[in-house]
C-alpha positions in Angstrom: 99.7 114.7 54.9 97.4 112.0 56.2 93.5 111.5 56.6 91.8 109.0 59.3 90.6 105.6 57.1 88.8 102.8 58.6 90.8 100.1 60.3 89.5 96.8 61.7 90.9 96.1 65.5 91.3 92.6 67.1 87.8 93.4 69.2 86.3 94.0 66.3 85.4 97.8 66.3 86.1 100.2 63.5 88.3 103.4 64.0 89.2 105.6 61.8 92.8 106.2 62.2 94.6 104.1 59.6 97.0 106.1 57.6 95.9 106.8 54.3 97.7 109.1 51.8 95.4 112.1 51.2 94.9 111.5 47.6 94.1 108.3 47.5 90.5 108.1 48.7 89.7 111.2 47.2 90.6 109.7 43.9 88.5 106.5 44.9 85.7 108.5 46.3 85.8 111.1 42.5 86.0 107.7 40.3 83.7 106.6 38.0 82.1 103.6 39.7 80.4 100.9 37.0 77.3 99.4 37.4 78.0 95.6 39.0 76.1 93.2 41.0 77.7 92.0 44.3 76.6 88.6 45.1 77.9 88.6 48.9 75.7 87.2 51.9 73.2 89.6 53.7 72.6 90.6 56.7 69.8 88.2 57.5 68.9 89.6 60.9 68.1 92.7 59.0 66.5 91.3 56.3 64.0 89.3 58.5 63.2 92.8 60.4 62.4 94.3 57.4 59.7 91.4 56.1 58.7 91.2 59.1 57.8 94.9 59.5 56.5 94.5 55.8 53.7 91.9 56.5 52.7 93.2 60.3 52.3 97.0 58.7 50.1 95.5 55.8 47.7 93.5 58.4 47.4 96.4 60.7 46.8 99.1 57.4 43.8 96.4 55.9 42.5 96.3 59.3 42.6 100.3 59.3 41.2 101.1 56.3 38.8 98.6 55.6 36.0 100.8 57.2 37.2 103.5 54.4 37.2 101.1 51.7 33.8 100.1 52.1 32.4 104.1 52.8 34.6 105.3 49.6 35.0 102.8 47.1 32.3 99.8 48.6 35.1 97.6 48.7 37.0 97.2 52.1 40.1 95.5 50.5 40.6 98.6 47.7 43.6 100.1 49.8 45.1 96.6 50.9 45.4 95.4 46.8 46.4 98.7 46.1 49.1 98.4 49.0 50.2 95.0 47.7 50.5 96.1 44.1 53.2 98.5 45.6 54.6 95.9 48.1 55.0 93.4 45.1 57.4 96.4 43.7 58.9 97.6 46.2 60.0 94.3 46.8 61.2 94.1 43.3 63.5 97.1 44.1 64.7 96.3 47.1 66.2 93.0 45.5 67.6 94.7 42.7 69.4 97.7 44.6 70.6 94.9 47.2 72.4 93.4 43.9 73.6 96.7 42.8 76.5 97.9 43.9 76.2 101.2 46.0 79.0 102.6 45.1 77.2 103.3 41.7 75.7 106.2 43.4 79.1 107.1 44.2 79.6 108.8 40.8 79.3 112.6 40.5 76.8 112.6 37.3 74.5 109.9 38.9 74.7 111.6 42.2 74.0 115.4 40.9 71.8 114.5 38.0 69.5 112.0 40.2 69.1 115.3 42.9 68.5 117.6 40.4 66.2 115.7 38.2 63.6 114.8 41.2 64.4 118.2 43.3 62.8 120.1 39.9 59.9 117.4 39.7 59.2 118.6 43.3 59.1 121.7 42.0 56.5 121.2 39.3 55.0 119.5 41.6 54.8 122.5 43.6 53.7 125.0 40.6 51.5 122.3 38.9 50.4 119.3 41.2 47.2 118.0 42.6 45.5 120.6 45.7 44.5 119.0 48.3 43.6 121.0 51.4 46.1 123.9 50.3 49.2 122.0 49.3 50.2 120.2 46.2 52.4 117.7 46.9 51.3 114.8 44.1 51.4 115.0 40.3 49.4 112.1 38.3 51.3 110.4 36.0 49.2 108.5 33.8 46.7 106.2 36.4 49.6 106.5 39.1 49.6 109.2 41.2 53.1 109.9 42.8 54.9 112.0 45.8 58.2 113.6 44.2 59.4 114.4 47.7 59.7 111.0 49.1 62.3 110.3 46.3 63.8 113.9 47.0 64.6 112.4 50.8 66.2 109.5 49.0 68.5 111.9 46.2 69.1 114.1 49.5 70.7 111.4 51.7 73.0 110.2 48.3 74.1 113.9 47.5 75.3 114.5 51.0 77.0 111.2 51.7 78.7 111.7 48.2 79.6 115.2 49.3 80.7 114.2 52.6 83.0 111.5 51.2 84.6 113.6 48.3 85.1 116.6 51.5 86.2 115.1 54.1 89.8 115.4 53.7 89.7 119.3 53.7 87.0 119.5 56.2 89.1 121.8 58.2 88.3 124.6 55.6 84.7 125.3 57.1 83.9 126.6 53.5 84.2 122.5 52.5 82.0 121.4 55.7 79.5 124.1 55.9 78.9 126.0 52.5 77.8 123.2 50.2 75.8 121.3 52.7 74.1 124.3 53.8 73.2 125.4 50.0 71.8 121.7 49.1 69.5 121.7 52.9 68.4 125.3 51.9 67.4 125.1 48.6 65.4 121.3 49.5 63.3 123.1 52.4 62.6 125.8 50.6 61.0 123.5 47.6 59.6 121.7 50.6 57.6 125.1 52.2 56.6 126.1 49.0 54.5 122.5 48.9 53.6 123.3 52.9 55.0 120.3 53.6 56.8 120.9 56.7 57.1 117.7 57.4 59.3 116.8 55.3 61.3 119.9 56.0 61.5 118.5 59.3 62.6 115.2 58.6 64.9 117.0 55.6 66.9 118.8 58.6 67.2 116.0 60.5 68.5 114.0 58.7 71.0 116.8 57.0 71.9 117.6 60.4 72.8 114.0 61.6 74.7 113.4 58.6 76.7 116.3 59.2 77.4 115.1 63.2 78.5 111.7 62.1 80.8 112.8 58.8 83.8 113.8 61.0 83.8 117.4 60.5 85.5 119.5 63.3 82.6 120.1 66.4 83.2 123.6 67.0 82.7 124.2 63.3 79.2 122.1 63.7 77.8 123.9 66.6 78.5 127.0 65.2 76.5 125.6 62.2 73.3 125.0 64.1 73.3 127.7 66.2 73.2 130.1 63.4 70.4 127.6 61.7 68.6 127.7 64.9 68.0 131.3 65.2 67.6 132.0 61.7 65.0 129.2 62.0 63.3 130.3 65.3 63.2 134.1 63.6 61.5 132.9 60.3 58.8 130.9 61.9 57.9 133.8 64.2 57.7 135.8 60.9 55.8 133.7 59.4 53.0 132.7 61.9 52.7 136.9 63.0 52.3 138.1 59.3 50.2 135.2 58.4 52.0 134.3 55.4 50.6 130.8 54.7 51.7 129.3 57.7 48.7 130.1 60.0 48.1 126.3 60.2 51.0 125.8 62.1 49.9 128.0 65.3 46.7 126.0 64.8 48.1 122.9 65.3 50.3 124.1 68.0 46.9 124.9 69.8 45.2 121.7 69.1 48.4 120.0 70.4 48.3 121.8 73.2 44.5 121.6 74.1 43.2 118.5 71.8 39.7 118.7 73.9 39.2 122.3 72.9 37.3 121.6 69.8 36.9 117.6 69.5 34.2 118.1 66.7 36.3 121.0 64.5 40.2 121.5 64.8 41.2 119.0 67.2 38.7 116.1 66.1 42.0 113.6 64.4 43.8 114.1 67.5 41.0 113.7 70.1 39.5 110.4 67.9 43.1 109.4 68.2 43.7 109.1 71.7 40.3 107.5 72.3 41.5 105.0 69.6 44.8 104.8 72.1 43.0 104.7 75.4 39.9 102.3 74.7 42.8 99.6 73.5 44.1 98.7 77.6 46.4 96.3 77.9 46.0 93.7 75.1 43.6 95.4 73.1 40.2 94.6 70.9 41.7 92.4 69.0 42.5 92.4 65.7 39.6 94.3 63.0 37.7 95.2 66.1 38.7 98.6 66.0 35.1 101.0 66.2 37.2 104.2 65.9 38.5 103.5 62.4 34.9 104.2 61.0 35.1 107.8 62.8 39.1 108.3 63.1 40.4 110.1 59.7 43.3 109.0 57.6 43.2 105.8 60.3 45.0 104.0 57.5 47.7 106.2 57.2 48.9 109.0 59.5 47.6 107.9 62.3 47.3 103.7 61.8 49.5 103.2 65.2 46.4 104.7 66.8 44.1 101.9 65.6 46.7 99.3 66.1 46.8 100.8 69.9 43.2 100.1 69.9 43.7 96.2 68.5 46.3 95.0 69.8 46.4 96.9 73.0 49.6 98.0 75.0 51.5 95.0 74.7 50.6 95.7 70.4 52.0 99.0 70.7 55.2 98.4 72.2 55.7 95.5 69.6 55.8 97.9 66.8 58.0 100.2 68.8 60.3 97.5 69.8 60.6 96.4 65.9 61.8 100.3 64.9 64.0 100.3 68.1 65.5 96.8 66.2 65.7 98.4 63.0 67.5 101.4 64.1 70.0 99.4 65.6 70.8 96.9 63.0 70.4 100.0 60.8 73.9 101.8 62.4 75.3 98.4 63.0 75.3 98.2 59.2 76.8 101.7 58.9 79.3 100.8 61.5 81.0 97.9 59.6 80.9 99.6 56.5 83.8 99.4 54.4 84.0 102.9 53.5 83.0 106.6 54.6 80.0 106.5 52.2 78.6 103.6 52.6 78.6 104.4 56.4 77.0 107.8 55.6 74.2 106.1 53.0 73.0 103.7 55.7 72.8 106.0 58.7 71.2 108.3 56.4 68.6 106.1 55.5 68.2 104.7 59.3 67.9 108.0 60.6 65.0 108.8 58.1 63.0 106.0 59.2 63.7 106.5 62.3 62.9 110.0 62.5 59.6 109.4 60.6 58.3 106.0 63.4 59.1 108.3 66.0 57.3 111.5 65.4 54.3 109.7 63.7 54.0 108.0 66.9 54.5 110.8 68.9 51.9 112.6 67.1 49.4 109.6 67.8 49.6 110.2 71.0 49.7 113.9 71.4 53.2 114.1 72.2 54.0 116.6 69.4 51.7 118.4 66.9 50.0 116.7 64.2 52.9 116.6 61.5 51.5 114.8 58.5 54.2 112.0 58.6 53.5 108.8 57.9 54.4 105.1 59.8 57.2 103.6 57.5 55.8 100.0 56.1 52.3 100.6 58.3 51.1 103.8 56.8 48.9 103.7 53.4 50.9 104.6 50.5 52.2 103.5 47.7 54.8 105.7 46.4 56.2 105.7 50.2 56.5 102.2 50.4 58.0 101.4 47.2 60.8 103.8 48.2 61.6 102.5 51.5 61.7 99.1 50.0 64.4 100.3 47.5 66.2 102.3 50.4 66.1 98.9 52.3 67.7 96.9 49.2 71.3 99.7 49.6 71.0 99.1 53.0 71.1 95.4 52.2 74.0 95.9 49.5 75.8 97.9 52.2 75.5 94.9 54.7 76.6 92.6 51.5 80.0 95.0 51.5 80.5 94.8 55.3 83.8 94.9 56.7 83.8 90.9 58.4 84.0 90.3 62.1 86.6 88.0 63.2 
């Protein structure tokens, strides 16, 4: 018996059709991988996207939050030096994990134990973090304060691409494609609407979801997946929003989204101060820390920066920062493309699709094109723990490119 490997053609595409004897990657994929560096080149075009993206989103946060900094803390540079304390990090992390090989993650105990370990500190979190406005999503540790969750996105996208890998070769047993993937996205939403972060159980079943499209597993077996998920999901949130178990917000969001002039000075003031932010920026914009609805326009230097950078830098400003995603997403599955193996391909398209998901519905919700969500701007938004991460996810992505299969 045979499974499909990946198999460099003379055009330079991948396929995955090589004959490879069954047990043979599922004894490479089980192995014990050792902690190593690999000292390969990067992929530069991806590397400059991502400083680039970096030192814009820093610029356009300052100039967002400077009006907070000087009405909370009299300083209007307290969130930009706390932002580059976390850059300076991050950055740290990203060049370590693009040194490390991925494939350490690629190891059952690292794998299970790094998912369980930050899925129960989510849960804590949940019990025992700090409440603010309803939901406790942050637990201080010492004089950091720090979101479990966005490092439960990261341990989520490693568990299913080690999963996935180790699978694949009996995916036509739906118990191998279905039950464990289905268990791991369960049990991480449901941590997830405990902290009323849906959100994040949003961007959880995307990303779960997309993962599952792209691992290979039979279609029919997939579709039948999200059907049943989709009606279970559709029935749950009816439930929830007619009994009024906690989830009341969400209807009232729905409305705002629907009607954000309805109640500019109550429910719908974020959204409303947000498209004025968008519509008084024309074609080129203010210009740059000439924004006047930062000083009225809540959590302007985080959820809804993109609105202020609208307002700066105008049209042409806005399409630059979605032209740079649009880039990164991309380069992001051009990376997982050429991987060498079936995990590295999942890990990178996992992490592209998270930051992709996240640009595209924070921007969406700028402009009242969805329902205010809660998700931040990746590299734009204020944040520390958020940004730190990224910049780590960016370093595998960066080991992964280092690992590339070579076009000749």
């Amino acid at each position: 018996m045979a499974i499909r490997g990946p198999r460099r053609e003379r055009d330079g595409s991948i396929v995955y059709n090589s004959h490879v004897p069954l047990k043979q990657p599922v004894a490479q994929a089980k192995r014990k991988h050792r902690f190593r560096f690999i000292l390969a080149e990067i992929d530069k075009p991806f590397f400059i996207l991502v400083m680039v993206l970096l030192v814009f989103g820093l610029l356009m946060m300052f100039s967002a939050s400077y009006a907070w900094g000087l009405s909370e803390y009299n300083d209007g540079y307290y969130y930009l030096v706390s932002q580059l304390k976390s850059a300076g990090l991050g950055l740290l992390l990203m060049f370590a994990t693009s040194y490390l090989d991925y494939h350490f993650f690629q190891n059952t105990k690292i794998a299970y134990i790094a998912f369980i370990a930050t899925y129960l500190l989510t849960f804590y979190t949940a019990l025992f973090g700090i409440d603010v406005a309803g939901a406790k999503r942050w637990i201080q540790i010492g004089p950091i304060s720090f979101q479990p969750s966005e490092l439960l996105k990261v341990t989520f996208i490693i568990i299913f691409a080690y999963i996935m890998s180790v699978n694949y070769p009996k995916f036509k047993d739906w118990k191998f494609c279905i039950i464990p993937f289905t268990v791991i996205m369960g049990a991480v939403a449901l941590v997830l609407i405990f902290q009323r972060h849906m959100s994040a159980v949003m961007l959880v079943g995307i990303m779960g979801v997309s993962m599952m499209f792209i691992s290979g597993m039979p279609k029919k077996t997939f579709w039948k997946f999200i059907g049943v998920c989709a009606v279970f999901g559709v029935l749950l949130l009816i439930y929830k929003m007619a009994s009024g178990s906690g989830f009341s917000y969400i209807s009232d969001r729905i409305q705002s989204w629907k009607n954000p002039e309805s109640d500019p000075s109550g429910k719908t003031f974020q959204t409303y101060e947000s498209l004025l932010s968008i519509g008084s920026g024309g074609w080129f914009g203010l210009g740059f820390g000439e924004s006047r609805q930062k000083y009225y326009l809540p959590e302007s230097q985080n959820d809804f920066v993109f609105a202020i950078i609208c307002e700066e830098l105008g049209f042409v400003g806005a399409m630059v920062v979605v032209l740079l995603f649009v880039l990164f997403i991309i380069e992001g599955f051009m990376i997982a493309s050429r991987s060498k193996d079936r995990f590295g391909m999942l890990l990178a398209a996992g992490i592209t699709i998270q930051i992709g998901s996240q640009a595209l519905f924070n921007i969406m919700v700028a402009c009242n094109a969805f329902p205010n969500t809660g998700i931040s701007l990746p590299f734009f938004s204020y944040g520390g723990t958020a940004l730190m991460i990224q910049l780590a996810e960016m370093g595998i992505m960066l080991n992964v490119s280092r690992q590339c299969i070579k076009k000749k």
